[in-house]
C-alpha distance (Angstrom), angle and dihedral (degrees) to the residues before:
residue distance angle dihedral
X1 . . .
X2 3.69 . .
X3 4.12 119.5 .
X4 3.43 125.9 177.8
X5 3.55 119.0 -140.9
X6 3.85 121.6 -95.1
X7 3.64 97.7 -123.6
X8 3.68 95.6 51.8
X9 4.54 95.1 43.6
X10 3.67 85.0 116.2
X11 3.67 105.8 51.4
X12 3.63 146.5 92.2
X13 4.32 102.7 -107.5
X14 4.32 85.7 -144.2
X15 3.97 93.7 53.6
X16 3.51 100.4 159.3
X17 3.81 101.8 -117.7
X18 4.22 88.0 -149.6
X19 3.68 74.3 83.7
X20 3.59 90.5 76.4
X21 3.70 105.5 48.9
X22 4.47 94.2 112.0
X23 3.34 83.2 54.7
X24 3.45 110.2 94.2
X25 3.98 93.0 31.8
X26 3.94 87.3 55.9
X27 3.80 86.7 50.9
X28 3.97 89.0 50.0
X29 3.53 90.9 52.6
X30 3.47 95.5 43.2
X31 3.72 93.5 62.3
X32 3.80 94.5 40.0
X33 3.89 81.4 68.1
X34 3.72 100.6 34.9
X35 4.04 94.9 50.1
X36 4.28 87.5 40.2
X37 4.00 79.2 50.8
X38 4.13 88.7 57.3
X39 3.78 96.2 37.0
X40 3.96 87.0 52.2
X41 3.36 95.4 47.1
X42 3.71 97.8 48.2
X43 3.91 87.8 51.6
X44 4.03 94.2 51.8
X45 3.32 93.4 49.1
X46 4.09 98.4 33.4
X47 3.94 99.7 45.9
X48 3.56 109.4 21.9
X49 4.29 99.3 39.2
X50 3.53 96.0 40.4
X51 4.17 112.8 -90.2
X52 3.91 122.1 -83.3
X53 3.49 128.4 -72.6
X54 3.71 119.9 163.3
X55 3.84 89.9 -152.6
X56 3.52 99.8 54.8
X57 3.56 112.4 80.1
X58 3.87 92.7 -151.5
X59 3.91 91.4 58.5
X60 3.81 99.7 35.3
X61 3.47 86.1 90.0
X62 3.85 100.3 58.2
X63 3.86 85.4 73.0
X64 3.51 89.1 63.0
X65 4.29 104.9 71.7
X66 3.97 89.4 33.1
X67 3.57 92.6 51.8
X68 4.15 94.9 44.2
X69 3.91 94.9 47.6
X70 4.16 91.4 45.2
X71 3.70 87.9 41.8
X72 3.88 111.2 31.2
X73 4.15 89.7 31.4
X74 3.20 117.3 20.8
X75 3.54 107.8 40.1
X76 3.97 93.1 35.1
X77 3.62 88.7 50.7
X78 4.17 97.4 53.6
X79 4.24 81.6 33.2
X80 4.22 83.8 65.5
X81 3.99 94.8 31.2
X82 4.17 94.6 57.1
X83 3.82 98.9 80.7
X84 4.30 85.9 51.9
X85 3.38 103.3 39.2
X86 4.15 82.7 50.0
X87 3.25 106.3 31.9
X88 3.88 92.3 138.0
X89 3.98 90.7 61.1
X90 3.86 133.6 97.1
X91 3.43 112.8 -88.1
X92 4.19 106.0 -127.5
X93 4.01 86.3 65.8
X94 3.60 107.2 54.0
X95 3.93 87.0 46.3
X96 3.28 91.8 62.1
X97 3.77 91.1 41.8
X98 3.55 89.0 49.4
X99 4.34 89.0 52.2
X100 3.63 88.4 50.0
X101 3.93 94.5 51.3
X102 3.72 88.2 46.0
X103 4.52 94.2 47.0
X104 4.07 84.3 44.0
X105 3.98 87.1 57.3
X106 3.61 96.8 33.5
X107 3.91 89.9 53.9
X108 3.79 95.6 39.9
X109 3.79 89.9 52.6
X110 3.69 95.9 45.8
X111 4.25 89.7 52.2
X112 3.84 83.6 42.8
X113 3.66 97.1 62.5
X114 3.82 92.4 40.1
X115 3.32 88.1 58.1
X116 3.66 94.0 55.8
X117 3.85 98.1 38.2
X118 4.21 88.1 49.1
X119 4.22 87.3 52.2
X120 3.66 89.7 46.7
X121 3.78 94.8 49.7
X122 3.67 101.7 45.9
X123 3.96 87.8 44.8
X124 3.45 99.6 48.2
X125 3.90 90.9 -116.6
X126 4.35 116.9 158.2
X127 3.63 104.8 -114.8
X128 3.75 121.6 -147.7
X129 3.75 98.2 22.9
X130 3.64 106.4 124.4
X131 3.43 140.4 61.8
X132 3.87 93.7 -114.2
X133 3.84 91.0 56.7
X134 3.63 87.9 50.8
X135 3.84 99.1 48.9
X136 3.99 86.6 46.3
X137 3.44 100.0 46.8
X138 3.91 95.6 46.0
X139 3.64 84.4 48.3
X140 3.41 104.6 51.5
X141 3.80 91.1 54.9
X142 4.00 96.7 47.1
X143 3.76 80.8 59.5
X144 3.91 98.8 54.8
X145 3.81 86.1 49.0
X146 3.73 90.4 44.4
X147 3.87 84.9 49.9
X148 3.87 95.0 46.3
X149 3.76 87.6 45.3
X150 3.78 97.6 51.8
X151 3.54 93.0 47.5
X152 3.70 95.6 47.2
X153 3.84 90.0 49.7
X154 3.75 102.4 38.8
X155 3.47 113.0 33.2
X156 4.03 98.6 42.9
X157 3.27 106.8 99.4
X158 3.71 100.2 -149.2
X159 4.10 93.0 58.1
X160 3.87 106.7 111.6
X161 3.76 125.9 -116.3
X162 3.95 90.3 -121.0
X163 4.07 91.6 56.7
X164 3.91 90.3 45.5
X165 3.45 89.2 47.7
X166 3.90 91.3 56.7
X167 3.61 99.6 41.4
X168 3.51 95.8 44.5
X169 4.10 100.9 81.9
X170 3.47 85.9 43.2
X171 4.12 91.4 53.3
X172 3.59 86.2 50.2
X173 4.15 101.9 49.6
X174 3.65 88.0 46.1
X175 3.99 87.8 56.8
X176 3.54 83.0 50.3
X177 3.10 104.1 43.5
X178 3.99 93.6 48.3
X179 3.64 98.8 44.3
X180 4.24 80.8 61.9
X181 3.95 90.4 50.9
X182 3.71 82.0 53.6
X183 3.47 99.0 56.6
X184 3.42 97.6 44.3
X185 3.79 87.2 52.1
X186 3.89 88.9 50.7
X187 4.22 94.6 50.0
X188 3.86 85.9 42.9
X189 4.47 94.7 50.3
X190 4.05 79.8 43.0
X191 3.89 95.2 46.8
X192 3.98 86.7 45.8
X193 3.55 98.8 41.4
X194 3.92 95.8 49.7
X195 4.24 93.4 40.0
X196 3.37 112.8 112.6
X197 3.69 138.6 97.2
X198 3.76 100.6 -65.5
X199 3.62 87.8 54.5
X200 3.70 100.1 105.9
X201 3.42 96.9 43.6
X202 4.05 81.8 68.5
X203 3.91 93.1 -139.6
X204 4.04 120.5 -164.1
X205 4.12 96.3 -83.4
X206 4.12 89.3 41.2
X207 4.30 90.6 55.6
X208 3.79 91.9 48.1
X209 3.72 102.1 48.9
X210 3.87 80.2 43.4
X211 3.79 91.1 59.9
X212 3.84 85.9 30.7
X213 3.89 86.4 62.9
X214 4.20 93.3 42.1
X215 3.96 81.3 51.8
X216 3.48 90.4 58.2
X217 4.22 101.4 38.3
X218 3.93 78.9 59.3
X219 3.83 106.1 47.4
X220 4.27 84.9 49.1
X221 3.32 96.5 42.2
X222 3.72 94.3 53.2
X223 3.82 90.6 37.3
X224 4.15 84.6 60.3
X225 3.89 90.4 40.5
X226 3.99 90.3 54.3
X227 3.85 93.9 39.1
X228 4.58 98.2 44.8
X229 3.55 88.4 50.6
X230 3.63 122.1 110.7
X231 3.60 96.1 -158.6
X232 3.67 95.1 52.8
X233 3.44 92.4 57.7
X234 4.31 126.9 118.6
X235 3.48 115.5 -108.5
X236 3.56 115.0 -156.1
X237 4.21 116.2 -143.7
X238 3.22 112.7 -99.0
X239 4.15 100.2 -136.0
X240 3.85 93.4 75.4
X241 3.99 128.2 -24.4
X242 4.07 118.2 -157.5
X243 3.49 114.0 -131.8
X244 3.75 130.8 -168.6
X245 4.58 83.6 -19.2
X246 3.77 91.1 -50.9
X247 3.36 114.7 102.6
X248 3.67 115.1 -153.6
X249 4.18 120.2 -143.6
């Protein structure tokens, strides 16, 4: 029997794939800003705060907003962009791309907030105080459930099509939705991080985690562009679609 894929339930099987043709130039772009983002940040908090040094108490910390933007941004974003960008390819690989993406920012956001809680601690810093450390925290944990949930659903091979097929706009607008709380974590830790009396002066480490922060509106904003867009969407052939690694014909 014929099944069409779960990701593709709600669209037309002769999509015209000229449709897609700013896809790949979006996704360019997108990663222009995203990797820009990364470089930036490692500069801010590298040459202007002192370098990194996991033994120092005073540089622990720097870990933390490098580790959060590759992890809860960067990786999540590209995690979500893999089944666009290649749409064309067999299915089995770019899920366990996808996994990958999603353990790389899982792991880089756990070290991330170690980093921070271990600086607070040996400085005698409050933890959990502000609204940025709430919005990261929170997020950080909807994403391991969104990861355990995803993998549960997707990659068990005894999950049926129909319950996939459900889940699977909700797995997406909670990727959404997260990589947002994300952001607005990151422009919150960079507000917080930079406030201080200097701040309207705009000196040298205040302009680049300004532009850092545009770098990263960008990158997510394109990342949700490419990934709410019906057009840009996989369609799955129509002659047979593996699910889970069952393949259904």
């Amino acid at each position: 029997m014929n099944i069409r894929s779960y990701d593709s339930l709600d669209r037309p099987p002769n999509e015209d794939e000229s449709k897609k043709r700013c896809l790949i130039p979006i996704a360019v772009i997108a990663q222009i800003f995203g990797i820009a983002a990364v470089i930036m940040c490692a500069v801010w908090l590298g040459y202007y705060y002192g370098g990194f040094d996991w033994r120092d108490p005073a540089l622990v910390f720097n870990y933390h907003p490098v580790f959060m933007v590759l992890g809860m941004i960067f990786f999540f974003g590209d995690a979500m962009l893999i089944y666009r960008v290649f749409h064309k390819c067999p299915k089995l690989p770019l899920k366990a791309v996808h996994g990958v993406l999603m353990i790389l920012g899982l792991l880089f956001s756990v070290v991330g907030l170690k980093a921070a809680f271990d600086s607070h601690n040996v400085r005698g810093i409050p933890d959990m105080y502000s609204l940025h450390s709430w919005i990261g925290l929170v997020t950080v944990i909807l994403f391991a459930v969104q990861w355990v949930v995803g993998l549960i659903v997707f990659l068990v091979p005894y999950i049926p099509p129909r319950i996939r097929s459900k889940i699977l706009p909700l797995h997406t607008a909670v990727g959404l939705f997260l990589l947002c709380c994300a952001l607005v974590a990151a422009i919150t830790g960079i507000t917080e991080k930079n406030f201080g009396p200097t701040y309207k002066d705009l000196p040298a480490p205040a302009m680049l985690s300004n532009f850092m922060g545009l770098c990263l509106v960008v990158f997510c904003g394109m990342v949700f562009y490419l990934v709410h867009r019906r057009d840009y969407r996989r369609i799955e052939p129509t002659n047979g679609e593996q699910v889970g690694f069952r393949c259904f014909n």
